[in-house]
SELUM-827503 format. One record per residue (C-alpha): residue in one letter; x, y negated, z negated. Coordinates in steps of 0.1 Angstrom, whole numbers, padded with zeros to 4 digits, always signed. Layout:
REM SELUM-827503
aXYZ;...
//
This chain:
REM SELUM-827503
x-0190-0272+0061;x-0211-0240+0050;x-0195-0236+0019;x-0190-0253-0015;x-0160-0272-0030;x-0155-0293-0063;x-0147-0328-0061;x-0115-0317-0080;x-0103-0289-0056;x-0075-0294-0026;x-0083-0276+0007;x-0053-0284+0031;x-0061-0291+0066;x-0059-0257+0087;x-0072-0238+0059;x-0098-0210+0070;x-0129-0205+0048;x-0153-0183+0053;x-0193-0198+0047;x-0208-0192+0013;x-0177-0192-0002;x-0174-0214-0038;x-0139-0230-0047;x-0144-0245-0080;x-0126-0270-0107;x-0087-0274-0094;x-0081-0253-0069;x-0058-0255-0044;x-0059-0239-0011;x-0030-0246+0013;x-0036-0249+0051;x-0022-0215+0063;x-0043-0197+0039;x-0077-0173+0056;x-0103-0165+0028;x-0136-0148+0039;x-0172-0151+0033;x-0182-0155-0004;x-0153-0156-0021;x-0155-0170-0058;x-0130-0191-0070;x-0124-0201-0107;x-0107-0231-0123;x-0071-0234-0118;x-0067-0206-0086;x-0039-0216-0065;x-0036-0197-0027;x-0010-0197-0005;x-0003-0206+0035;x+0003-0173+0043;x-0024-0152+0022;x-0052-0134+0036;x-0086-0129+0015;x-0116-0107+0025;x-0151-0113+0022;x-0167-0110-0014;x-0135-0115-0035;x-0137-0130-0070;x-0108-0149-0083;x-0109-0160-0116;x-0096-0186-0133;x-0062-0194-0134;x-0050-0172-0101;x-0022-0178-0082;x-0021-0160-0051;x+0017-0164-0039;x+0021-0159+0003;x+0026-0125+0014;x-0005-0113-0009;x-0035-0097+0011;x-0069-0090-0006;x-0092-0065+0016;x-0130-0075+0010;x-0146-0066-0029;x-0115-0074-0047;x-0121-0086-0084;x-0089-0107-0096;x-0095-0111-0135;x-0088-0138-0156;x-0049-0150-0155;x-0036-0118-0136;x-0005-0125-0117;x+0007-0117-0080;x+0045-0121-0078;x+0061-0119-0037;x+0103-0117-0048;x+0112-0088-0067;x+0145-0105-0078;x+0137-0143-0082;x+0166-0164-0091;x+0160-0207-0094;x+0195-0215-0080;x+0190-0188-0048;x+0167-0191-0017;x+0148-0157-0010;x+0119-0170+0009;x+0131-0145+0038;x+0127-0119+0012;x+0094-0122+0007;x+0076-0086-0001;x+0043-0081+0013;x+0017-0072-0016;x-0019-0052-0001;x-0048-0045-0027;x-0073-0028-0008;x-0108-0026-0005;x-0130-0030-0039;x-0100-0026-0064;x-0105-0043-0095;x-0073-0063-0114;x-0078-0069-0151;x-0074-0100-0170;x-0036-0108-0175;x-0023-0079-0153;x+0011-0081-0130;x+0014-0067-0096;x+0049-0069-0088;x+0055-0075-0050;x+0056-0051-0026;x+0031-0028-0039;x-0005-0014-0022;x-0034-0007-0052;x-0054+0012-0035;x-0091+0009-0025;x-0113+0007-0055;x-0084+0013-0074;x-0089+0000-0115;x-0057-0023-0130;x-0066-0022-0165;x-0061-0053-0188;x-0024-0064-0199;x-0010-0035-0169;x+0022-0045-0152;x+0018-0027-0117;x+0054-0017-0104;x+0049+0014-0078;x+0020+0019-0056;x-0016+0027-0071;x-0035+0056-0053;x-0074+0048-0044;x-0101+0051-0073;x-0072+0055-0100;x-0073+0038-0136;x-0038+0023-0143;x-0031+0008-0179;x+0002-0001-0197;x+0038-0013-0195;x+0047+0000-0169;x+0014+0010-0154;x+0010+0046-0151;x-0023+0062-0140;x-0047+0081-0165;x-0078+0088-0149;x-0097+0077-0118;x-0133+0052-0115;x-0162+0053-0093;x-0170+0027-0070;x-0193+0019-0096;x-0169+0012-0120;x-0172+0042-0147;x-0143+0062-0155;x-0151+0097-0138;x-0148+0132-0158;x-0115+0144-0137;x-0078+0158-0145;x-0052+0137-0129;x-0041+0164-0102;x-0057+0198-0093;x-0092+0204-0080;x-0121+0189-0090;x-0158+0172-0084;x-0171+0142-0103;x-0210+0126-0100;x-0212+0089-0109;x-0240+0089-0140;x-0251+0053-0122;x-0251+0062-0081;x-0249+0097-0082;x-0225+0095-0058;x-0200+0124-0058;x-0162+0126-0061;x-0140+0153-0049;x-0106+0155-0062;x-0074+0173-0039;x-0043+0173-0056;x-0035+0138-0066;x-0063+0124-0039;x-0094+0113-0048;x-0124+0104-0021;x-0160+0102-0019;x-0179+0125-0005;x-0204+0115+0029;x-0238+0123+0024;
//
């Protein structure tokens, strides 16, 4: 085994991890689930048989990642954020054939107590601010905050809120990587050296 787990944690036979991974205090990992290289996971994260997890992820404490929820490599999931994967749960009714799949892409960052309801992408290094209930797809690089979340700016790769209108034309430099940002309508991407 090339990676690390707590004497506390559960990792169901069949489970895939990838090596340097770290599962910590509690976890519990069921035996469908794939998780890549590196991942982090805090105290308390619970993952699913059928949930997919790329390499470098961070999952912090107190996670449940429900099945149906994929996580492309680089995705930071803050503390006590919540995936849901049935849009309209009842105790009494069986909908596990309703199951919506959930996709955050590539680098995207979900803030401490944020919701993603099910059945949404956020795109790639997408920001979920703090508190945000996610209800409708989230474009790549775009700052979402509120209840429900709506989008009111756009981040660098970095991580620093870039100098741009929502829509319209536009160019952006990251004060940190210099990188540069090019904005097409309501499309952000980064420009190729």
């Amino acid at each position: 085994m090339d990676y690390q787990v707590h004497d506390s944690a559960i990792v169901d036979e069949g489970a895939q991890i990838g090596s340097g991974s770290r599962i910590w205090h509690f976890v519990h990992v069921c035996g469908g689930a794939r998780v890549g290289r590196n991942v982090s996971m805090g105290q308390n994260v619970f993952v699913g048989n059928k949930v997919t997890i790329g390499d470098d992820c961070k999952i912090q404490n107190n996670v449940s990642i429900y099945d149906n929820v994929h996580l492309e490599d680089g995705v930071f999931c803050g503390p006590s954020m919540v995936f849901t994967n049935v849009y309209n749960p009842r105790s009494f009714i069986q909908r596990k054939d309703e199951y919506r799949d959930t996709l955050i892409r590539t680098g995207a960052t979900l803030g401490a107590n944020c919701t993603i309801v099910c059945g949404v992408t956020v795109g790639a290094h997408a920001f979920v601010g703090a508190g945000a209930v996610v209800n409708k797809d989230v474009p790549d690089y775009a700052l979402v905050v509120g209840v429900p979340g709506r989008q009111i700016g756009w981040m660098s790769e970095f991580g620093e809120q870039l100098d741009l209108p929502l829509d319209g034309e536009g160019r952006a430099v990251c004060p940190h990587t210099g990188a540069v940002y090019v904005l097409r309508g309501k499309a952000l991407s980064k420009e190729t050296a």
